[in-house]
ZADO-568281 format. One record per atom (N, C-alpha, C): residue in three letters; x, y, z. Coordinates in steps of 0.02 Angstrom, whole numbers. Example, Ala and Ser with C-alpha at 12.3 -4.5 7.8 and 13.67 -1.06 7.14 Angstrom:
{atom ALA,{660,-284,390}} {atom ALA,{615,-225,390}} {atom ALA,{660,-165,390}} {atom SER,{642,-112,354}} {atom SER,{684,-53,357}} {atom SER,{645,2,394}} 
//
This chain:
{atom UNK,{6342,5559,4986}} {atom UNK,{6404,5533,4957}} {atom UNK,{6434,5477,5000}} {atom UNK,{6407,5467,5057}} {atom UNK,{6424,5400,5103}} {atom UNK,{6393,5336,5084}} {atom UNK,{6338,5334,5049}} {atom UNK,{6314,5260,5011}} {atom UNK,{6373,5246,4959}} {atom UNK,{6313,5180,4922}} {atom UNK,{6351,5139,4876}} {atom UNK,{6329,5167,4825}} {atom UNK,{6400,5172,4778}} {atom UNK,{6384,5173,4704}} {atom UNK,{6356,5141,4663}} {atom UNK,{6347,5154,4598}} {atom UNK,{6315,5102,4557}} {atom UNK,{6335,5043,4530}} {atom UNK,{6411,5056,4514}} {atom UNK,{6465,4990,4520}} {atom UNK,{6451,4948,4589}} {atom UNK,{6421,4960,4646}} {atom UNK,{6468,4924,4697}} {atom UNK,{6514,4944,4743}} {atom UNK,{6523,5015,4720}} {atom UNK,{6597,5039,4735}} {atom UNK,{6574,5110,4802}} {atom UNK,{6592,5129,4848}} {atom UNK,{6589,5181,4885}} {atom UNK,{6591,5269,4835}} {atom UNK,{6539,5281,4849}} {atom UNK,{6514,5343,4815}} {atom UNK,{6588,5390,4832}} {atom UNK,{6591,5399,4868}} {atom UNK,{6662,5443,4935}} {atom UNK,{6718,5430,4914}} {atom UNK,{6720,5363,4886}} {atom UNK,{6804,5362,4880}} {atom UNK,{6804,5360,4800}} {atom UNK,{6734,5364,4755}} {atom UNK,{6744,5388,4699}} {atom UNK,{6735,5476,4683}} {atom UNK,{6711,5505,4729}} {atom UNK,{6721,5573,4729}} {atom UNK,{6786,5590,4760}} {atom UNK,{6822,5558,4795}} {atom UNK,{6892,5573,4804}} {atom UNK,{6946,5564,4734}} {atom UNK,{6944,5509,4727}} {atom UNK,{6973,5489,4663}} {atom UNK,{6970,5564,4572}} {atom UNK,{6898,5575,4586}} {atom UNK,{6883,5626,4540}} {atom UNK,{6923,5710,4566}} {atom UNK,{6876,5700,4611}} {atom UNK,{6921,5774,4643}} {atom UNK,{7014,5777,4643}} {atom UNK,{7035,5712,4674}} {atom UNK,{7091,5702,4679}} {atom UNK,{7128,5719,4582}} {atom UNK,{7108,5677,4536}} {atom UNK,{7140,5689,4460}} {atom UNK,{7120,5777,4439}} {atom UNK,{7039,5814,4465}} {atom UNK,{7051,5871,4458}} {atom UNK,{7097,5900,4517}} {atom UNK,{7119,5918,4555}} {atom UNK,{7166,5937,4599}} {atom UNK,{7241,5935,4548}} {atom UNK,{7243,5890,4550}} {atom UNK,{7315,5853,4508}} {atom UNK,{7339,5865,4441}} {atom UNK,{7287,5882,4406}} {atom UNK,{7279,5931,4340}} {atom UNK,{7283,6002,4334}} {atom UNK,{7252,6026,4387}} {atom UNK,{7251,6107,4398}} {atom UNK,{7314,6121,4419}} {atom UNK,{7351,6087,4469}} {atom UNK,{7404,6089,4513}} {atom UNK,{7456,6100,4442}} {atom UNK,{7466,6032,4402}} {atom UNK,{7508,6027,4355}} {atom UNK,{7496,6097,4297}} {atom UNK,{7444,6148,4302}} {atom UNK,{7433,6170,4258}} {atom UNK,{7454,6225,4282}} {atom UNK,{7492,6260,4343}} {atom UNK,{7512,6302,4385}} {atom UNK,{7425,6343,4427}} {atom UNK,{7389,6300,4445}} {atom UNK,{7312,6338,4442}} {atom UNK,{7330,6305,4541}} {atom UNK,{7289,6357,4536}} {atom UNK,{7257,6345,4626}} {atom UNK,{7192,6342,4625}} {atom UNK,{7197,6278,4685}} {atom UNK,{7119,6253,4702}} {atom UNK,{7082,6256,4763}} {atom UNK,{7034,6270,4770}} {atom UNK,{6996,6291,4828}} {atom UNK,{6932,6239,4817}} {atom UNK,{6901,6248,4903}} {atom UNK,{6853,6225,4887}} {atom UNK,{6771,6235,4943}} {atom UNK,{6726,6222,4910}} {atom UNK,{6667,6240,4963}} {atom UNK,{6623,6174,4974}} {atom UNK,{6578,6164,5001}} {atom UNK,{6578,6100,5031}} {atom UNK,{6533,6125,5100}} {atom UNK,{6479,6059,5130}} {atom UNK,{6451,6063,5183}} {atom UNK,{6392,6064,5180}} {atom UNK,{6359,6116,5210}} {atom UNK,{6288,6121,5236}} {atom UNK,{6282,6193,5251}} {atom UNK,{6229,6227,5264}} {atom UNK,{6200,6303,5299}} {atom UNK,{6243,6290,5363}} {atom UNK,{6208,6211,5377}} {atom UNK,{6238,6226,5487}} {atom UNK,{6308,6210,5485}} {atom UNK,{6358,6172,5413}} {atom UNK,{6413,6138,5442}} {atom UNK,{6434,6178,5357}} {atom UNK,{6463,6229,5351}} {atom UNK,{6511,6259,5305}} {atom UNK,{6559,6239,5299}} {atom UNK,{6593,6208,5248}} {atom UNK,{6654,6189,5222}} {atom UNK,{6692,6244,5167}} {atom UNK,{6742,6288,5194}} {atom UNK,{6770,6318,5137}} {atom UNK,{6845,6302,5159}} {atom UNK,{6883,6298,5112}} {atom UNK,{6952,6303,5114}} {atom UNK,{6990,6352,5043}} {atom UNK,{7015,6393,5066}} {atom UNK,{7039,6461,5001}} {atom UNK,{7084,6424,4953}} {atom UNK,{7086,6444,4902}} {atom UNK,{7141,6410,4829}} {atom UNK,{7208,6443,4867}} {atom UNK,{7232,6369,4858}} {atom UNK,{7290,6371,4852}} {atom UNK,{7338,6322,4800}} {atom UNK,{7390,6295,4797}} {atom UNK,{7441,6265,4737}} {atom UNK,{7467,6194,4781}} {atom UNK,{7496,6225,4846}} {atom UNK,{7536,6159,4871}} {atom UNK,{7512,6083,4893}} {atom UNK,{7555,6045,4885}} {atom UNK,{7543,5977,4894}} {atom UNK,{7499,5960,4970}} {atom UNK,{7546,5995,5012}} {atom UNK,{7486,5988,5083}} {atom UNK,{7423,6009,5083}} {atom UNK,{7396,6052,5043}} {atom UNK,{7335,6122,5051}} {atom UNK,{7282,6048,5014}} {atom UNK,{7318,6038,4949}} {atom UNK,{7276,5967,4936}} {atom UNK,{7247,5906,4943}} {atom UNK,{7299,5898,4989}} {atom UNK,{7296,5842,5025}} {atom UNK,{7237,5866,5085}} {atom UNK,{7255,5901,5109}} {atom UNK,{7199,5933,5140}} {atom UNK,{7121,5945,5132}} {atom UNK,{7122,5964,5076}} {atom UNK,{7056,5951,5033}} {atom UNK,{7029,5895,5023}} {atom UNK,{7058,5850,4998}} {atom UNK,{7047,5788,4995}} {atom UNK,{7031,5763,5078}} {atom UNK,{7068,5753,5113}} {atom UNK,{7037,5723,5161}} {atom UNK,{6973,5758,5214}} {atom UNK,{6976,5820,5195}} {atom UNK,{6930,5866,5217}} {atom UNK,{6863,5846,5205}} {atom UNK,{6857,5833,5111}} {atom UNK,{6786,5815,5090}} {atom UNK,{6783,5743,5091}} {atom UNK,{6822,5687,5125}} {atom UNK,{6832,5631,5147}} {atom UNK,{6795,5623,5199}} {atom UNK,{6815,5649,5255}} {atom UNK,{6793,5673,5317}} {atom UNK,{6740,5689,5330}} {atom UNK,{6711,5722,5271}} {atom UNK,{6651,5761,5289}} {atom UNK,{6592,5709,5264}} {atom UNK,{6597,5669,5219}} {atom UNK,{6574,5622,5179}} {atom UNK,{6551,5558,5208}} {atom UNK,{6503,5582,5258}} {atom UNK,{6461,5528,5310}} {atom UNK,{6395,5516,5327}} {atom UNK,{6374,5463,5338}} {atom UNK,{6295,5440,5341}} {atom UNK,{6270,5495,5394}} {atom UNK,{6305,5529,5435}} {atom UNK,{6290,5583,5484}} {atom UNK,{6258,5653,5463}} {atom UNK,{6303,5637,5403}} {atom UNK,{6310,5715,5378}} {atom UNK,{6250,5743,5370}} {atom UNK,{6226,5818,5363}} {atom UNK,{6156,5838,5319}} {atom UNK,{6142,5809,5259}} {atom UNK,{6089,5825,5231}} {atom UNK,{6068,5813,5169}} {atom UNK,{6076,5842,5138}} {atom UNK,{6096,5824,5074}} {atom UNK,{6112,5894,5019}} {atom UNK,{6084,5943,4993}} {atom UNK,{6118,5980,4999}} {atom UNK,{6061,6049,4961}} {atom UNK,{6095,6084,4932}} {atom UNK,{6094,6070,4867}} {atom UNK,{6124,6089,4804}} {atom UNK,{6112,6161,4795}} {atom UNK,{6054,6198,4817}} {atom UNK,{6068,6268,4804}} {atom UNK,{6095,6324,4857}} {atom UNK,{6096,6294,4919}} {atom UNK,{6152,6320,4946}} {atom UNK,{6214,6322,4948}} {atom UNK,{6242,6276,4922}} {atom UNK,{6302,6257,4914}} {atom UNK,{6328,6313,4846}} {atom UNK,{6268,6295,4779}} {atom UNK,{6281,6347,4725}} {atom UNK,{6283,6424,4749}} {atom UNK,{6245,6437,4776}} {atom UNK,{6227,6514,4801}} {atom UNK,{6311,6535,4845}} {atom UNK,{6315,6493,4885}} {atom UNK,{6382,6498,4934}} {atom UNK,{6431,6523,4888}} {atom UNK,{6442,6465,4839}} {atom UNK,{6477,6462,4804}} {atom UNK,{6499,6513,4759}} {atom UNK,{6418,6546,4744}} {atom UNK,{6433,6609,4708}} {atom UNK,{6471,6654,4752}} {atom UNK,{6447,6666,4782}} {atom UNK,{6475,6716,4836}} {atom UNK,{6542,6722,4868}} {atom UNK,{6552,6654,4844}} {atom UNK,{6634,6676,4902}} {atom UNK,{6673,6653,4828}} {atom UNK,{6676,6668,4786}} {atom UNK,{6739,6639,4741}} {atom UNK,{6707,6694,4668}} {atom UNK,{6721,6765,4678}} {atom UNK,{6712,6826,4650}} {atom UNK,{6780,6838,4566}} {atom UNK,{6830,6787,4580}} {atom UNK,{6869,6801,4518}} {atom UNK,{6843,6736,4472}} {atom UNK,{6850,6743,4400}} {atom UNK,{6819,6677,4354}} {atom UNK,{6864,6611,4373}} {atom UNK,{6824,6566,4362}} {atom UNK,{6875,6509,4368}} {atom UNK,{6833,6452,4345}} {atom UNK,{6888,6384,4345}} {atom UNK,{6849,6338,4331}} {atom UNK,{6785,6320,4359}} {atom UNK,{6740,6283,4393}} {atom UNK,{6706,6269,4449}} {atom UNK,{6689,6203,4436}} {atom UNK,{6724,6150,4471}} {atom UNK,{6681,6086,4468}} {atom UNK,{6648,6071,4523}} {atom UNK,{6585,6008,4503}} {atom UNK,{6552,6011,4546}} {atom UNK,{6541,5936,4535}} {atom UNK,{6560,5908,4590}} {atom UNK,{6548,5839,4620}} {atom UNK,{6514,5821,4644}} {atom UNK,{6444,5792,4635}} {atom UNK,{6427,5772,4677}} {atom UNK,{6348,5700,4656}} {atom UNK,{6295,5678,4689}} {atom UNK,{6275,5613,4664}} {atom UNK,{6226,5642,4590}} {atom UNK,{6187,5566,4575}} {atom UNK,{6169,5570,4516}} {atom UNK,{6094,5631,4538}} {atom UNK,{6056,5629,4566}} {atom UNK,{6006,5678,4580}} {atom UNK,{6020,5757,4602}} {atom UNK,{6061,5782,4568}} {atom UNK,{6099,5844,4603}} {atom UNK,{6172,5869,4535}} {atom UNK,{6158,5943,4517}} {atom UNK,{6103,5972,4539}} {atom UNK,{6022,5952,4502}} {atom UNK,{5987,5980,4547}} {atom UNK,{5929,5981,4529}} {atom UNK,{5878,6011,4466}} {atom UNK,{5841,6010,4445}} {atom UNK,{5813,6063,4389}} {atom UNK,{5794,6121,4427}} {atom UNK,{5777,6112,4501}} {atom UNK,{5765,6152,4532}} {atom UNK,{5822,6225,4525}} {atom UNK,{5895,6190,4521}} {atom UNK,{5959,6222,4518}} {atom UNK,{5959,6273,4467}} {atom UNK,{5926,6260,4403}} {atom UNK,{5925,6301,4344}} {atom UNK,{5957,6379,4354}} {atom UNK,{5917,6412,4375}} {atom UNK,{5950,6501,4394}} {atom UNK,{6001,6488,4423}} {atom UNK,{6011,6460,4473}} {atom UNK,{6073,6459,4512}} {atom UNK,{6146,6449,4481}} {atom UNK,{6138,6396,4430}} {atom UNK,{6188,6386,4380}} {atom UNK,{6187,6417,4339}} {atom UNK,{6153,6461,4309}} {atom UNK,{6126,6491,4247}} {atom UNK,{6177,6557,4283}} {atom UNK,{6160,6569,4331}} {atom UNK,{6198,6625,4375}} {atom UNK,{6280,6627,4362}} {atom UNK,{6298,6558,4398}} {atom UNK,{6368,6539,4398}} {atom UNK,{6409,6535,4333}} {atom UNK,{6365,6522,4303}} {atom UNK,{6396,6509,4228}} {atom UNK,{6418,6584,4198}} {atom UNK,{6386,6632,4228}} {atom UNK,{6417,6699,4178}} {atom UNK,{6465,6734,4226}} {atom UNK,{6486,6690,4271}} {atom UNK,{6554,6701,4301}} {atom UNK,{6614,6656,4289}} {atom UNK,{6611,6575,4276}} {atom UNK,{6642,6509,4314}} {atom UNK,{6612,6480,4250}} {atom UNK,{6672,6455,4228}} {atom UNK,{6650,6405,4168}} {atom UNK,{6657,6322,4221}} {atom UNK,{6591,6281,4192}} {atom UNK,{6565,6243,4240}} {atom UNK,{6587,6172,4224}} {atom UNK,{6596,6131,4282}} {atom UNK,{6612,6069,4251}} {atom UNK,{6565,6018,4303}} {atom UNK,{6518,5973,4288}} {atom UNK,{6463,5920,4333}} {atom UNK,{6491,5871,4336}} {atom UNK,{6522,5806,4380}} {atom UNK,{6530,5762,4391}} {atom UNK,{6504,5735,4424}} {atom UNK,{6433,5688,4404}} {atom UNK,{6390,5636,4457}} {atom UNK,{6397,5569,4457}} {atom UNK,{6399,5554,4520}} {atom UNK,{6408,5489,4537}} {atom UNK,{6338,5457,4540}} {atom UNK,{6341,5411,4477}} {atom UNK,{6273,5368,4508}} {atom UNK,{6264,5343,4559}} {atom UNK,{6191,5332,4589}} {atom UNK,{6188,5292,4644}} {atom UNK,{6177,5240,4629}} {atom UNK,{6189,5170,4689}} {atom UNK,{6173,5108,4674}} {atom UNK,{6079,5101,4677}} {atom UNK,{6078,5044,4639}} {atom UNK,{5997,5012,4621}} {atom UNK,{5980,5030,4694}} {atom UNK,{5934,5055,4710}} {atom UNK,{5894,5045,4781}} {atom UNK,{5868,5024,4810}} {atom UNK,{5843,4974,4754}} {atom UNK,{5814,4894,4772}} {atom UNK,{5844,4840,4778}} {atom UNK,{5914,4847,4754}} {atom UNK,{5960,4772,4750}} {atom UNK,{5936,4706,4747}} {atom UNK,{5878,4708,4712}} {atom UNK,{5847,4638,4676}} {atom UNK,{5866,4568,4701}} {atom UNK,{5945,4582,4654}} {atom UNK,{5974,4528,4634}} {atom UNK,{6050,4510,4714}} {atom UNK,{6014,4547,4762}} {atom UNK,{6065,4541,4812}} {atom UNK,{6016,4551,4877}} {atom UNK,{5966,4491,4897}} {atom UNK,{5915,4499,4941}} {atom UNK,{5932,4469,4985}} {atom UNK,{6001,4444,5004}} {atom UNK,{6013,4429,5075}} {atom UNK,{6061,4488,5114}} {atom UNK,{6061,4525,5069}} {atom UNK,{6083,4596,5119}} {atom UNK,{6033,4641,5110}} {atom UNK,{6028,4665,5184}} {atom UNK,{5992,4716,5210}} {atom UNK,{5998,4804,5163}} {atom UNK,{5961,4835,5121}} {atom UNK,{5962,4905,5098}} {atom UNK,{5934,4945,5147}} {atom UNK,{5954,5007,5167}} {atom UNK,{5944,5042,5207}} {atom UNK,{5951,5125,5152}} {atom UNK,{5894,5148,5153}} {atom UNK,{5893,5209,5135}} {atom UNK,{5933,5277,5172}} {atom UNK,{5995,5291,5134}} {atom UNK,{6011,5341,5180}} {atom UNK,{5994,5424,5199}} {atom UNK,{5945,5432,5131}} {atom UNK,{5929,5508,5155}} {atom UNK,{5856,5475,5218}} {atom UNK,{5828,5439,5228}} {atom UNK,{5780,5427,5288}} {atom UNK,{5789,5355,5297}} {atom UNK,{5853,5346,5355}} {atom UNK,{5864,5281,5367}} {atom UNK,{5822,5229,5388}} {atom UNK,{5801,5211,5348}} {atom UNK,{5753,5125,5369}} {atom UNK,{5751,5074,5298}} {atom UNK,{5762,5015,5319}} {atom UNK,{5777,4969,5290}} {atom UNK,{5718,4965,5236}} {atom UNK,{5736,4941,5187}} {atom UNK,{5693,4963,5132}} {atom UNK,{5642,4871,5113}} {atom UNK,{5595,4856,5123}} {atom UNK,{5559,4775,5117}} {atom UNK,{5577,4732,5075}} {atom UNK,{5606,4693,5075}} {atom UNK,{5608,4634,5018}} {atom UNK,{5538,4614,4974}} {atom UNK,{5452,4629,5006}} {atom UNK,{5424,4626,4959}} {atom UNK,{5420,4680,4926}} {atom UNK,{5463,4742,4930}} {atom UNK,{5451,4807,4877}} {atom UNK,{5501,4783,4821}} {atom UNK,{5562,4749,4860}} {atom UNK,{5611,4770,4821}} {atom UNK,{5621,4698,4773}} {atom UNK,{5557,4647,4773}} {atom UNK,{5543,4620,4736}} {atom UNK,{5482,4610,4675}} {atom UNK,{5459,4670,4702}} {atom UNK,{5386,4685,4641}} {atom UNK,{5430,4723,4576}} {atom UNK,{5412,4678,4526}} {atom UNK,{5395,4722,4450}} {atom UNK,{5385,4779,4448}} {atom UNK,{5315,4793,4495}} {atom UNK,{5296,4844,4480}} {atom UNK,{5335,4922,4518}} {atom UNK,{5373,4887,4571}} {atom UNK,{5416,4943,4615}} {atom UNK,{5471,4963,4555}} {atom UNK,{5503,4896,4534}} {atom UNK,{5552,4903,4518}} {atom UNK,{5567,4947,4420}} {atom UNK,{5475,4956,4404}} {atom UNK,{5473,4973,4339}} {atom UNK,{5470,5051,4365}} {atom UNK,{5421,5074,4422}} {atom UNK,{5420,5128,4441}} {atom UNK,{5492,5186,4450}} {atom UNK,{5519,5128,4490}} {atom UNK,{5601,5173,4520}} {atom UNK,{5628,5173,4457}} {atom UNK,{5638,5148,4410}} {atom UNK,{5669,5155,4342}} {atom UNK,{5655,5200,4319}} {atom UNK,{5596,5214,4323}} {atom UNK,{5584,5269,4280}} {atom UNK,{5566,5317,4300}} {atom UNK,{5554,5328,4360}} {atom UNK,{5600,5403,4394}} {atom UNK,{5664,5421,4406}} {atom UNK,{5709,5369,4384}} {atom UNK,{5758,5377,4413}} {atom UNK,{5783,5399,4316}} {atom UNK,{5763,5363,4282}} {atom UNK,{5794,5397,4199}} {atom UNK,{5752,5456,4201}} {atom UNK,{5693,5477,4230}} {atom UNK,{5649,5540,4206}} {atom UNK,{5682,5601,4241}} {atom UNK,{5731,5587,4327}} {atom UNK,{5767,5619,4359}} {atom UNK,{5824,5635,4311}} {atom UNK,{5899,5579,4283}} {atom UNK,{5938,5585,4264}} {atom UNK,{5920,5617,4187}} {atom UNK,{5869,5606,4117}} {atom UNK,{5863,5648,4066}} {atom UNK,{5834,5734,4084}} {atom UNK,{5799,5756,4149}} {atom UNK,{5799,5824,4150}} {atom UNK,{5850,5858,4194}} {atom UNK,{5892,5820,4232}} {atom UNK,{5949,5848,4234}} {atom UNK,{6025,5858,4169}} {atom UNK,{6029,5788,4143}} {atom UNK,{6053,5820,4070}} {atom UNK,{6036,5849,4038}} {atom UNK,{5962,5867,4026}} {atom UNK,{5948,5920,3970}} {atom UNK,{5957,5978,4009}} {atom UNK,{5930,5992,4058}} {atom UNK,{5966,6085,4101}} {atom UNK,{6057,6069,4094}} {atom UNK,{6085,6028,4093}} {atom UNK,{6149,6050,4107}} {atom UNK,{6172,6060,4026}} {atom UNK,{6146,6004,3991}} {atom UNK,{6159,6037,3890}} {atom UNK,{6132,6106,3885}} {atom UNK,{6070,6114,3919}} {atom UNK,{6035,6183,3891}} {atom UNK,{6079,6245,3925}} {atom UNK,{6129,6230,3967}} {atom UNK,{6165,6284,3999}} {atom UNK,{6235,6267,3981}} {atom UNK,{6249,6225,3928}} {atom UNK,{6329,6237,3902}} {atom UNK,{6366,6204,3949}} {atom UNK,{6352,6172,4001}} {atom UNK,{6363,6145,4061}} {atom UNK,{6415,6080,4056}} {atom UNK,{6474,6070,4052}} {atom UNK,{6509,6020,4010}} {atom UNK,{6488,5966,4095}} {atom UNK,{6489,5901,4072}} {atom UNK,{6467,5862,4122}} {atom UNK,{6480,5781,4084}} {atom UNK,{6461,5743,4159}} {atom UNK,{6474,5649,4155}} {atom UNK,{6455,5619,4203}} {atom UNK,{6412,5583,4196}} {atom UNK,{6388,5505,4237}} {atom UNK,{6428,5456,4254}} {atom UNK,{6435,5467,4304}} {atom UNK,{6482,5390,4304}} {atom UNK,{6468,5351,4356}} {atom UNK,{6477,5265,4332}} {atom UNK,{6454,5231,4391}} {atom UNK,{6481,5217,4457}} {atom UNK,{6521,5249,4460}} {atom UNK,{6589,5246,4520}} {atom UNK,{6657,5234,4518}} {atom UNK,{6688,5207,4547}} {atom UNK,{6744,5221,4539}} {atom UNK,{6806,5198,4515}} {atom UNK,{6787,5118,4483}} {atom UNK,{6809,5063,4425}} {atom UNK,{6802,5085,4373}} {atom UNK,{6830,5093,4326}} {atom UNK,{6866,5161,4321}} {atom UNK,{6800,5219,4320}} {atom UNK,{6834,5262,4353}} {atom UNK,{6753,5336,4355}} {atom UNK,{6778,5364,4280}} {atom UNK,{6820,5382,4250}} {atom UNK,{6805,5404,4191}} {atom UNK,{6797,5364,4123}} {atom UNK,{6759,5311,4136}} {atom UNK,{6743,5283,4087}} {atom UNK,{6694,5267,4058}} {atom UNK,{6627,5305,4083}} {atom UNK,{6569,5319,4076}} {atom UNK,{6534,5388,4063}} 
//
């Protein structure tokens, strides 16, 4: 969530923005919000609560945490966690990029769902090739190294990543339709709900 979005726009400060309007909705709806967040080695929980500070808190919490440093994601720990520590029904949203969750995720959500009625919000990622922007340097951030200007100018790279990247994004919408899973793509954070 520390790269670039697909707009252009910081992945981080469009998952703030999202989290922030759900926060702000629940709040207005008399609902308390909690949240889980992190890694196995670096656990993020903070318990539901209502007040303006506890939120604010949250927010800058998963701000904070939201760095090129950070682990790598792992969507089924986070779900599994998740099951586990939040035992009464509730909403459950889940923020996070366009590859995640995974199909791998299937049971895991399939799980959550007959507790936690579910809500997916992914942030696309930006092109990974940036084509059309070859005097700046791309740097892959799940294995940082600069990515070649002759990859990221072949046809043939650029027909490939396409179409893993729609063959990634249509079997994660179809597990999240096939699980009732209410969900949205969005390209970041100009406006994030408008996609």
């Amino acid at each position: 969530m520390a790269a670039t979005a697909a707009d252009g726009t910081s992945k981080r400060d469009a998952m703030i923005i999202a989290a922030g309007m759900v926060c702000f909705l629940a709040q207005k709806n008399g609902d308390m919000v909690g949240m889980v967040a992190g890694s196995e080695g670096r656990p993020i929980q903070l318990p539901s609560r209502s007040s303006d500070g506890h939120l604010e808190l949250m927010l800058r919490t998963a701000q904070q945490a939201a760095t090129t440093a950070a682990p790598a994601a792992d969507s089924s720990w986070l779900l599994e966690r998740a099951f586990r520590v939040t035992t009464h029904s509730t909403l459950m949203t889940i923020i996070t990029d366009e590859a995640h969750p995974t199909v791998e995720d299937f049971t895991l959500l399939r799980r959550l769902k007959t507790r936690h009625d579910l809500m997916v919000i992914r942030i696309a990622d930006a092109d990974p090739l940036q084509g059309s922007a070859l005097d700046h340097d791309v740097v892959d951030v799940g294995s940082p190294r600069e990515i070649a200007s002759m990859a990221r100018t072949s046809r043939r790279v650029a027909h490939d990543v396409a179409a893993y990247r729609q063959a990634r994004r249509d079997g994660i919408d179809e597990m999240l339709d096939r699980l009732h899973i209410s969900h949205m793509l969005t390209q970041g954070r100009a406006p994030w709900w408008t996609t």
